[in-house]
Structure formats: C-alpha cells, structure tokens
C-alpha positions in Angstrom: 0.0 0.0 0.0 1.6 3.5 -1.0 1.9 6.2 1.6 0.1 9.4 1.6 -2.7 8.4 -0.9 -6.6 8.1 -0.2 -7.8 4.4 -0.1 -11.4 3.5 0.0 -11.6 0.5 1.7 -15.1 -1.9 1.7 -15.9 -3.2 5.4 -18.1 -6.2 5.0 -20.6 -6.3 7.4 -22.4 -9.7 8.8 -24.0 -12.1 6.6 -25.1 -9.4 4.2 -21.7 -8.5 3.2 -22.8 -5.2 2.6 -19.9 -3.1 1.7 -19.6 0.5 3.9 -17.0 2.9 2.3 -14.8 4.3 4.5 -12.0 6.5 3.8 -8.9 5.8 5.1 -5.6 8.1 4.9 -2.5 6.6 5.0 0.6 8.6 6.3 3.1 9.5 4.3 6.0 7.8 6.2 9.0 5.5 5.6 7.8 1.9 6.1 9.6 1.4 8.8 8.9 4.0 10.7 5.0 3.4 10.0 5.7 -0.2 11.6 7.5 1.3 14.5 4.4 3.7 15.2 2.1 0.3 14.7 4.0 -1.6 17.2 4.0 1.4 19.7 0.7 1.6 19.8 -0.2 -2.0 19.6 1.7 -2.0 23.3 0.1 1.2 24.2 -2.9 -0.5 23.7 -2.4 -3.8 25.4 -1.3 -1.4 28.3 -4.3 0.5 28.8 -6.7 -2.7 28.0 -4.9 -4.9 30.9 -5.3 -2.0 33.2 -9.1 -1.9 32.5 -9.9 -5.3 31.9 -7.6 -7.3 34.1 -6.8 -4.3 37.1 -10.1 -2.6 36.7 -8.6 1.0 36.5 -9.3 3.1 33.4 -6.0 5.2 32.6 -7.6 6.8 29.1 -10.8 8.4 28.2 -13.0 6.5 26.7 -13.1 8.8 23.3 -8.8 8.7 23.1 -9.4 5.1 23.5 -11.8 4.3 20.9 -9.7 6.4 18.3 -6.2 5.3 19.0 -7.9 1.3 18.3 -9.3 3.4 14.7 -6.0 4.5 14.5 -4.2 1.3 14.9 -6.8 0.2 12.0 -5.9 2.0 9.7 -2.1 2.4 10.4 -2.6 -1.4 9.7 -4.3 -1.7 6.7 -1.8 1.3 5.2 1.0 -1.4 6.1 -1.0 -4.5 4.6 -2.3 -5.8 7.7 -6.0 -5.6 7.4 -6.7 -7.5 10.7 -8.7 -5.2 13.1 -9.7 -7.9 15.4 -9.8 -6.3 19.2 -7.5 -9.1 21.3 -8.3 -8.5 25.0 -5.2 -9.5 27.6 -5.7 -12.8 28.9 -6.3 -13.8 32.1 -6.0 -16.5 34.7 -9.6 -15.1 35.9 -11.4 -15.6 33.1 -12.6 -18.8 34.1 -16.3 -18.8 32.4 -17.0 -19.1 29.2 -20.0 -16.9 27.6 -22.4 -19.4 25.8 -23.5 -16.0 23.7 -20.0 -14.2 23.2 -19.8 -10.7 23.6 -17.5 -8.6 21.7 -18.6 -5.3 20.8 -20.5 -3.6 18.2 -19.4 -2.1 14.6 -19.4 2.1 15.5 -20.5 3.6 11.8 -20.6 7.2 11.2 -23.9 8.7 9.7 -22.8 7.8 6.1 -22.1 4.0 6.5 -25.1 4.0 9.1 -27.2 4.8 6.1 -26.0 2.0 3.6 -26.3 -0.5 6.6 -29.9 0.2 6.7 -30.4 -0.7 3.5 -33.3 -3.4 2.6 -32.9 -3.7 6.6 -37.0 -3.7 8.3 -37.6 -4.3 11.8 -35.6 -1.7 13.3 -35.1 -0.6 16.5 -33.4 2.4 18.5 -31.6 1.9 22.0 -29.1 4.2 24.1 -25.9 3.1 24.4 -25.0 3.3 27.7 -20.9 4.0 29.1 -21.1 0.8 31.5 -19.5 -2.5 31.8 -21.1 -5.4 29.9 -22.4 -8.8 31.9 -23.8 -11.9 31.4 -26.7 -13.1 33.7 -27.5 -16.6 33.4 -30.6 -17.8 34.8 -31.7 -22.1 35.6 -35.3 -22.1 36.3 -35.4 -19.2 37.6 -32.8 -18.6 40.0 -29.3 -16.5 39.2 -26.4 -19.1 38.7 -23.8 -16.7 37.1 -22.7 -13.2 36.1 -19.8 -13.7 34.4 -18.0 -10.6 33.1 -17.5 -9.4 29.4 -13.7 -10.8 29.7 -12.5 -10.8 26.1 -15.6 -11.6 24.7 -15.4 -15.8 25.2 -14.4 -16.1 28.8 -15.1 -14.2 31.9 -15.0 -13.2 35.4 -17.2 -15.0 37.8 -18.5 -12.2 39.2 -21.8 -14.0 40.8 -20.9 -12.5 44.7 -21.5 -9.1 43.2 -24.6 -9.7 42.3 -25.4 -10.4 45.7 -25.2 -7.0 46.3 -26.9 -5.3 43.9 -30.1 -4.3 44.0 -30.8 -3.9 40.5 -30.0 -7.6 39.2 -33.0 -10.3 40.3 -32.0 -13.2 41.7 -35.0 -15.1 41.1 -37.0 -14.4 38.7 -41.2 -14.5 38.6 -40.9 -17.3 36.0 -38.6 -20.6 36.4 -37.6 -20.4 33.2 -33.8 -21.0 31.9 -32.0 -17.8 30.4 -29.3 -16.0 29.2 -29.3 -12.2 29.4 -26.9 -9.7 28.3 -26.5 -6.1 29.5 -24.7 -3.4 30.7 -24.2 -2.5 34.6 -24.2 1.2 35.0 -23.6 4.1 37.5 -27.0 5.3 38.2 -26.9 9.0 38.1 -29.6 12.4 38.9 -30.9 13.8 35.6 -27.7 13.1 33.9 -27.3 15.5 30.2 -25.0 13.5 28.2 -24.3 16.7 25.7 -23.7 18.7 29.0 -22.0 16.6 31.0 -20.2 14.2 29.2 -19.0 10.6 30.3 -18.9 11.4 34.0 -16.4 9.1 34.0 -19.0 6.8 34.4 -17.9 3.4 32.7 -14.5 3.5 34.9 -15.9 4.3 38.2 -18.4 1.4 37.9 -15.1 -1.2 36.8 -13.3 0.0 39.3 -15.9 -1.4 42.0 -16.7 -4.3 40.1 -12.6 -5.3 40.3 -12.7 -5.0 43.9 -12.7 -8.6 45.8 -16.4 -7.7 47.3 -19.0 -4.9 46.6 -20.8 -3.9 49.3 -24.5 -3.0 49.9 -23.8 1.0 49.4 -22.1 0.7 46.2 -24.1 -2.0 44.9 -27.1 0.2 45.2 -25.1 2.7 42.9 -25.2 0.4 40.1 -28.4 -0.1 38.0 -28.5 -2.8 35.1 -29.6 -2.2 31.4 -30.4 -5.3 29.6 -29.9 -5.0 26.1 -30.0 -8.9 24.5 -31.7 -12.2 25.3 -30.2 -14.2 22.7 -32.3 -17.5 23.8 -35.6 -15.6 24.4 -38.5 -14.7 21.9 -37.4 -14.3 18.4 -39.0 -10.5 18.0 -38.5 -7.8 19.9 -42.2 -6.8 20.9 -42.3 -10.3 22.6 -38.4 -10.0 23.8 -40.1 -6.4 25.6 -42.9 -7.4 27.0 -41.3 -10.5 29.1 -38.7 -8.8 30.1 -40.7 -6.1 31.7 -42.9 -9.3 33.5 -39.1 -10.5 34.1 -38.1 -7.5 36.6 -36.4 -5.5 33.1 -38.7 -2.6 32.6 -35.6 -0.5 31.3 -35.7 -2.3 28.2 -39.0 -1.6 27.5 -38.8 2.3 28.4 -35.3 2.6 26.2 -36.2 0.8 23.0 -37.9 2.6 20.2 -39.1 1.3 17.1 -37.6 3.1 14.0 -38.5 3.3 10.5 -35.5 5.3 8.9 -32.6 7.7 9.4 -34.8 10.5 10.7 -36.2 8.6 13.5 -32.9 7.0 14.6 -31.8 10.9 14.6 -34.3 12.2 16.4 -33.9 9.8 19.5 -29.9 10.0 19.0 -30.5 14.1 19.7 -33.0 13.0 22.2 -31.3 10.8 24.5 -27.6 13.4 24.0 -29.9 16.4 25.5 -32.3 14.9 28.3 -31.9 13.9 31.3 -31.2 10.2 31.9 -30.0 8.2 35.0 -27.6 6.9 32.9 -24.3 8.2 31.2 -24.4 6.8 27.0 -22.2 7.4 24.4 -24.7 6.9 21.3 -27.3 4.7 20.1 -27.2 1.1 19.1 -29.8 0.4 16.2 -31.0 -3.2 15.8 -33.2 -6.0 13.9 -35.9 -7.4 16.2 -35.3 -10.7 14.3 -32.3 -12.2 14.1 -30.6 -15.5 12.7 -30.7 -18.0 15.5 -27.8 -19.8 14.2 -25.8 -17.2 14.1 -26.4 -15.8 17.9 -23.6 -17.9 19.4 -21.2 -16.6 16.8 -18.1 -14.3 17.4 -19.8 -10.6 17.4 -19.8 -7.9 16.1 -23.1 -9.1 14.9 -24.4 -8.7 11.9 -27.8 -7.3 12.8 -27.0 -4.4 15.5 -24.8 -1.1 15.1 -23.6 1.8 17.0 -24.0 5.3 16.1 -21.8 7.1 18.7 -22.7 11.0 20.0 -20.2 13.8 18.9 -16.9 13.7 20.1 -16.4 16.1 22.8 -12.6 15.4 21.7 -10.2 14.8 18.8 -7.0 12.9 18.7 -4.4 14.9 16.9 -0.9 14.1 15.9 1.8 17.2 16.6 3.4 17.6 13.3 5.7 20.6 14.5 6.1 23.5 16.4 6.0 27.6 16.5 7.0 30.2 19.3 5.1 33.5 18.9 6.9 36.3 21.0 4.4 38.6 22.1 4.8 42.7 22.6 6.4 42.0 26.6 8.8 39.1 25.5 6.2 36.8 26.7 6.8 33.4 24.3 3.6 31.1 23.4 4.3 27.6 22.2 2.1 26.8 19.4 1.3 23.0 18.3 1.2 22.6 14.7 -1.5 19.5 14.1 -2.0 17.4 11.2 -5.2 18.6 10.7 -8.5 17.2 12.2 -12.2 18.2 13.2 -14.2 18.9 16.0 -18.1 19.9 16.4 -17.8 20.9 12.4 -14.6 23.0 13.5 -11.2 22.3 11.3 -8.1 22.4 14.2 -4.5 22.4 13.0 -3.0 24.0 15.7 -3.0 24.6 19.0 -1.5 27.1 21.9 -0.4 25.0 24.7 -0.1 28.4 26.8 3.8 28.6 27.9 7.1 27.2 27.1 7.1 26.0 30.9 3.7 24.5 30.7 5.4 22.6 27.0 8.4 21.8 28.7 6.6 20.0 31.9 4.5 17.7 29.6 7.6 17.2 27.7 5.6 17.3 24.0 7.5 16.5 21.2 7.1 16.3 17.4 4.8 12.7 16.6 3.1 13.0 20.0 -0.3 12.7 19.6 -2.8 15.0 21.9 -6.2 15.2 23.1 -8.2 18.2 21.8 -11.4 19.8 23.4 -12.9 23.0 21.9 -13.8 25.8 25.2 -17.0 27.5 25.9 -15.6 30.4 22.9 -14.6 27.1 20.8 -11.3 27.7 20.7 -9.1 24.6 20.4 -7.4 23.5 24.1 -5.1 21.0 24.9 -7.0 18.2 26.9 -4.3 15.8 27.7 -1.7 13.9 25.6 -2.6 10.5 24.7 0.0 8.4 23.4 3.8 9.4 22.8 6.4 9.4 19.4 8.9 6.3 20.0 11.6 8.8 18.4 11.3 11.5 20.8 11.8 15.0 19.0 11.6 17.4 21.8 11.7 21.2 20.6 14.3 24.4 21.9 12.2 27.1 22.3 13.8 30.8 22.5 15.9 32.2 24.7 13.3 33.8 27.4 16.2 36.0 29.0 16.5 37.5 25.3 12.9 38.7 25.5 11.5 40.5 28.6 9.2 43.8 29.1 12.5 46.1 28.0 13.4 43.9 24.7 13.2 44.6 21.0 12.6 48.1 21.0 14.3 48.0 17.9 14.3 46.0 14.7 17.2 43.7 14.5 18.2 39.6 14.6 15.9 37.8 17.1 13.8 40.9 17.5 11.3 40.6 14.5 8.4 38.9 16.2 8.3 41.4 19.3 9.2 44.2 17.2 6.0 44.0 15.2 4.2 42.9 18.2 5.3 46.3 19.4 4.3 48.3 16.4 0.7 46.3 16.6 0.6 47.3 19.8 1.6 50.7 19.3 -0.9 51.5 16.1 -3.7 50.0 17.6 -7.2 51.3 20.0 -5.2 51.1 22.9 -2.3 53.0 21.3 -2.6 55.9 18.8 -5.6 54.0 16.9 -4.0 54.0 13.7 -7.4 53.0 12.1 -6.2 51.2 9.0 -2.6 49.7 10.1 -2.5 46.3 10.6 0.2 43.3 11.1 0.4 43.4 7.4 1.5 46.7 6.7 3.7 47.2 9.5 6.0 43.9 8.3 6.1 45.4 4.7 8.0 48.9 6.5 9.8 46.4 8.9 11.1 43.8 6.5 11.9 46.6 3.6 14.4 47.9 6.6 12.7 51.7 6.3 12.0 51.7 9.8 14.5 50.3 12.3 12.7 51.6 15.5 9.4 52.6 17.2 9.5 56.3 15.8 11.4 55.1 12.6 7.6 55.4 10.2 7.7 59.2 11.2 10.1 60.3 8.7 8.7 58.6 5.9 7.8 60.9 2.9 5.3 59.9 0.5 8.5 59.3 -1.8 9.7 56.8 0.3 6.4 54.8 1.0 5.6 54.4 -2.8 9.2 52.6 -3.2 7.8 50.0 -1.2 6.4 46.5 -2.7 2.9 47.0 -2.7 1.9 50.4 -1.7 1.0 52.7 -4.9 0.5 56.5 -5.0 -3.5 56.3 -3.2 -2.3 54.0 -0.5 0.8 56.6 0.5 -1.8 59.2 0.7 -3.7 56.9 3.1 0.1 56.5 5.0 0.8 59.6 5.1 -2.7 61.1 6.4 -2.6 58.5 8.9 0.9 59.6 10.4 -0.5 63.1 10.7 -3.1 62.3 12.7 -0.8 59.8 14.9 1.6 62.7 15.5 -1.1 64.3 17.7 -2.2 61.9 20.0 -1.8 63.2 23.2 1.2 62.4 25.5 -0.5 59.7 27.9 -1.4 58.3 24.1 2.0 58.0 23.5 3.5 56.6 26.7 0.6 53.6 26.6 1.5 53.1 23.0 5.5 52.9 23.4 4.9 50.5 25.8 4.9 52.4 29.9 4.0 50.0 32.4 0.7 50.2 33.0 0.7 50.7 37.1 1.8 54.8 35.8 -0.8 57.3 36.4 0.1 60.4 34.7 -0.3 63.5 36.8 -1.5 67.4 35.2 1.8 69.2 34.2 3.8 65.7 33.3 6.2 65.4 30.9 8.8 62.7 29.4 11.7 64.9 31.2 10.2 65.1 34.3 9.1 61.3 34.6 12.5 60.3 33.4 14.3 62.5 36.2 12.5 60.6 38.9 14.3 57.9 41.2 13.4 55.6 43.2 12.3 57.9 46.2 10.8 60.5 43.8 8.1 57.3 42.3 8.0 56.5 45.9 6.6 60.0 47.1 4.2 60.0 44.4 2.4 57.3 46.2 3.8 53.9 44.3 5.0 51.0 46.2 8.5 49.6 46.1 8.1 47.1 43.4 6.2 49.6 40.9 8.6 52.4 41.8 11.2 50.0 40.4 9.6 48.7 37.3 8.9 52.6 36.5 12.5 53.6 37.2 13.3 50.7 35.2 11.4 51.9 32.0 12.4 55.4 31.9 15.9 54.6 32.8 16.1 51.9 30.6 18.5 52.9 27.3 16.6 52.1 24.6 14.0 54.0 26.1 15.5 56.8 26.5 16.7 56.7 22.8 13.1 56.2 21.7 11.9 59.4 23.4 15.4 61.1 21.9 13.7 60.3 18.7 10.2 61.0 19.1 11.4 64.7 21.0 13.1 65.1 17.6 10.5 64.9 15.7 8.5 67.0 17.4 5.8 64.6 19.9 4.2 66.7 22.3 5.4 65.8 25.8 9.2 64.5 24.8 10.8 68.1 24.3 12.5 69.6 27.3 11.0 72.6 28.6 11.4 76.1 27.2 
C-alpha cells in the first residue's frame, strides 16, 4: 500500500456482506517508521486494555481510546495488515466461558449508518450506555452466574456481586432458563450527556466491580440495562414485554421502534440532551429478528450497530512546532497538528499556553494529543494520549532574550516582538492608527525603512511608494494617517511605546520630568516599592531613553525639554 494516498476500503458487514466505504488516509511515512508507530501503539494498547480489563482502572478516556484502536486500523491496513480484530489480555480469571459471546459492536458514522440500513426492516433504536457489559445466566429461575464481558469468550465470575446489587434479580417470577446480556451502570440524577459528558462513568463502575467484594452502598449505585436475550422470543415486541414481566422494565422504556434515518436521529438528539439516570455514548440500532444460528457466533453481529454522540474530543498528531513572541517578550508555544475536526470545526494548531507548561508535559514532534474546543470554541489542549517512540523534543527561544525592555528596535531575534510592538503601538489602545495592521507594518519592517518605534515618522510619501505594494493612493492613506498619529496626546504615547501600565500620569507631566525621577521621587508619588522599580526601570532603561530622543526630535508633544 503507498503512503500518503486516499484508499477507500469496503468493510463487509455480517452475513449481508454489505460493503460501507470508509476513507482511510494513510501517512506519508517511511515503512519502517510506520511499523514502529504500529508496534507502539499495539503495546500502548495492550497497556491501557490490561489496566481496564484485568486491574479494573481506566487510565484513558473512553473517546482517546476508541480512536487510538481506529488508528491502529488504519495504520494497519496502510501497512497491509488488514486484521482489526480487538484481542483483550488474557487472564487466569477468566474462568467462564459466555455461551453467547460478547464482543462489541461495529461504530459507523452517519454515512455508513445509512447504507447499513439498507433493505434492513424491523428496526429498533436503544441508548448506548458508558457501562460494563455482563452476562446473567438464569436455571429455572434462579441466578447461577454473572460472568464478566472478559475478552468476549471467557469471563470473570462475578456472581458475589450480584449479591449486592439491588438492581440484578436473583430469582425471577418465572422458572424459566435464560441468558441475558446487559450493561451495569452508574445510576446518576438527571444526567445530560451533551452537558456533562462521560462522567467518568464506565470507569468508576469497573473500578468497583474489580474489587474482591462490593458492598450493599455501592451495589445500590449500580443499576442494570439489559440490552439482549439471545435465547428468548425471536422479535423484539415479545423479547419487551417478558422482560418487563421478568423485573427489566428499562428495556422496554429505552427501546424505540424506527423506520429510517430520521427517526434513529431524532432519539440519537434526544437521548444526548435529556436527562437520563444513565451516562451513554450513542445509540445502538437493531433487527428485532435475528438468525438463531448465528447468535452464538463471534460478534460484532451482523444485525446491530452503534451510532456514537459527537466527540467532545479529537486525537491529533503534533506535526511541529512555532513560538510566537508577544509585545512583553512573553513566548507562546504553538502545536502545529495534522489537521483534524471537532463539532464541524477544522483544528490544525494549538497554543499549549507557555514554554514551561510545554516543557513539563515534555511534547515532542509525533506526539499525539487530546483536543477539546472551550465554551468560545477555541481549540485546548486536553491531555496527551500516546507518545512518538523517536522523541523530537523542541528548543524554544531564549526567554532572557525577551522580557518587558526587549526589542525596542528591529534587529536579529527581535522581529516577532518588534512587530508585536508596532501592533501594539498602532492599535485602539495605542494611537488608533485606524487602517494599520500586522500586514502593513512587516512590509516597513522587512523593507528595513524603519528600524525603530518612531522610525515610520520620517517617511515621505517618496519613500512609501518605493515600497512593494503600496502605490500612489495607498501613500496618501500612509501619510494622512501619520499626521493624525503625531497628535495623540502624550498619555497616548506613553501607553502606545509600551509604559508599564501601574503609571498614572499627573496634570503638568512630561517625558523629562518622569524620566528624572528615582526611586524615592516614584516613591513619594504614592507607588509601592516594586512599581517604583519597574517605572525607574522603564524610563531609565536605554533604549528607552533613545526612543523618546527620537520621538522629541521629531516634534511629539510631551518628549521636548522645557522652554
């Protein structure tokens, strides 16, 4: 398979062999650095799965998880591998064997959902609920087993929890023989899946269910969902009722009869925005009728799906890095991402705050991150989810080369904070140079025709229309601009050069007097220690002092010694 080229891959699913297109991009990598990142992840994997199957401890969201195994997928099939099967860690505990296996359910998107419905009749709508899938097996009646979900053939015997838990029967009305599967669950108050999310739920309830005994208060915690009878009635209607007579009125009140795509949306965007006593992470959409020869079979079954909810995050891989150095010196470490989407929103990069912040989650170039969009939905880091084998850890700038007195002029190292200063200085909070942007101000910069703060006011209209890109009209513009700069008022000018914002200009102020105070002289003017120092700092300061040389020169109210 060639790297860095679309395949369209079919996924045969169940008896019907019905082919789902998905897309798949494969990386453009080396081969054998795509099968290093394959094997890295494999054991990443196998990590995170004993943990949660085996220890009962959940070290990964749920959503990371489910897309680092879609990942893995496709990294595989890029390589030639086209073996997606989901191999659970074994374990000495997994001592029953499931007569109905359980191994988890195809997740389509909207598009394959569609083409799986196909000539499909008899349809019905669920909630998938974030637990941890049982067996309960049933002889005339009474509980025998609940044997965990395991790896899908064997599981735990988990039969003294049940002992605790109110919401499994252990005898039911009718002594008949039965095999049910569900899905234990944390019961919780009017719990809005689209407001708040997993809850953690599906870890907090494996996490109990791991521990040697359960008692009475947490096993009143747990409520149970069950979602298959693979030996009941053959049709749903029938499968409902009984179970309701059974004890399992849950069933009942979460399964819906659908007819199409519009349906199955409408109680997806139901179930995500009401309140349920039950954390879910989609719907599962079924046929009432299923082959009966085919229930003891290896799942994922040919006759239900999952449709899961909206990510509330997306894995992305770091592809590189940026350091923008703001007007104070202050550097921001920016992740460059190999693009991706969230809630309709294209993400390829991210601020991750401060070079300490980067630096103490040790990112790297490869890593791949957790991404969650804020209440403005701007892109934030949520967490990193699985690290690059070849660790390429970034130098950011020097931070002692950039500080609140840096860069006052244009020169090697200086050209970010430079133009952040010029922004700065041209904008509202400055001398509101309506019609200045970034743009313009790195054309002057970068043709070298102004090499400091003040350096734009002794351009002529001559020298602006030798510039790439700015004709006679736009010089005019320039030029009439400048003008009205030049008479801003002093405290304009102070806030747009950059004076530390703790100064509070007093009547009859002037550059020379300010810059002929010391230490005791901002003290008596009512400032503490530590702002009389970063004043005295500023005006002392000697490329500050050259700046107002320059500006006095030209004439700026304020800078000019006194008559």
């Amino acid at each position: 398979m060639h790297a860095g080229i679309l395949c369209l891959s079919a996924v045969l699913l169940g008896s019907l062999a019905l082919p789902v297109l998905a897309e798949r991009h494969c990386p453009d990598w080396p081969e054998e650095q795509l099968q290093q990142q394959i094997i890295h992840l494999q054991q990443q994997l196998e990590q995170w799965d004993r943990s949660y199957h085996v220890e009962g401890r959940s070290l990964v969201d749920d959503e990371v998880y489910d897309q680092a195994r879609m990942r893995l997928d496709n990294w595989q099939y890029c390589n030639g591998d086209d073996s997606s099967a989901i191999r659970l860690p074994g374990d000495t505990g997994y001592a029953l064997p499931h007569t109905y296996t359980q191994m988890g359910l195809d997740k389509l998107d909207e598009k394959q959902l569609r083409q799986w419905l196909r000539d499909r009749q008899d349809l019905w709508a669920q909630p998938k609920l974030d637990g941890v899938a049982v067996t309960l097996v049933y002889r005339q009646g009474q509980l025998q087993q609940m044997i965990s979900r395991g790896d899908g053939r064997h599981g735990q015997d988990w039969l003294q929890h049940a002992r605790h838990i109110d919401a499994i029967p252990k005898q039911l009305p009718r002594p008949i023989d039965a095999n049910l599967q569900g899905e234990l669950y944390q019961k919780l108050e009017r719990h809005i899946q689209s407001a708040h999310g997993s809850h953690q739920a599906r870890s907090s309830v494996a996490g109990w269910l791991n521990r040697k005994q359960v008692d009475g208060q947490t096993g009143r915690q747990i409520g149970l969902f069950v979602w298959e009878w693979p030996d009941g009635p053959a049709t749903m209607p029938e499968r409902l009722q009984q179970l309701a007579g059974l004890g399992f009125s849950d069933t009942a009140a979460f399964s819906q009869p659908v007819s199409g795509m519009d349906d199955i949306r409408h109680w997806r965007g139901h179930w995500y925005n009401s309140p349920l006593p039950f954390a879910t992470d989609g719907v599962v959409i079924r046929q009432g009728e299923r082959a009966a020869n085919r229930l003891q079979h290896a799942y994922p079954p040919a006759w239900a799906v999952a449709w899961k909810y909206p990510l509330s995050q997306v894995v992305a891989r770091i592809r590189g890095f940026e350091f923008n150095i703001g007007r104070t010196g202050r550097i921001t470490p920016i992740a460059l991402l190999e693009e991706v989407e969230l809630d309709h929103k294209r993400i390829s990069r991210i601020s991750l705050g401060s070079v300490e912040r980067m630096q103490r989650l040790e990112l790297g170039v490869g890593d791949h991150i957790s991404v969650r969009l804020s209440g403005h939905a701007i892109p934030q880091l949520a967490g990193i989810a699985w690290r690059n084998p070849q660790r390429q850890v970034p130098s950011p700038p020097d931070p002692a080369l950039h500080h609140q007195l840096s860069c006052f002029r244009h020169r090697s190292g200086c050209e970010q904070q430079f133009l952040a200063r010029l922004h700065w200085l041209g904008g509202k909070q400055g001398l509101n140079m309506k019609g200045m942007g970034s743009g313009t101000w790195a054309i002057l910069a970068d043709a070298g025709s102004i090499n400091s703060l003040a350096g734009w006011l002794e351009l002529d209209d001559e020298a602006l229309q030798s510039l790439n890109g700015v004709g006679k009209k736009r010089a005019k513009q320039l030029l009439t601009i400048f003008v009205q700069a030049r008479q801003q008022p002093f405290g304009r000018w102070l806030t747009a050069i950059g004076v530390p914002p703790v100064l509070r200009l007093l009547p009859g102020d002037s550059w020379p007097l300010l810059a002929g105070l010391d230490m005791p002289g901002w003290q008596r003017r009512g400032y503490s220690a530590r702002s009389a120092k970063t004043l005295h700092d500023f005006f002392q300061h000697p490329e500050v002092q050259l700046l107002a040389a320059h500006l006095a020169a030209t004439g700026i109210d304020g800078f000019q010694l006194a008559e």
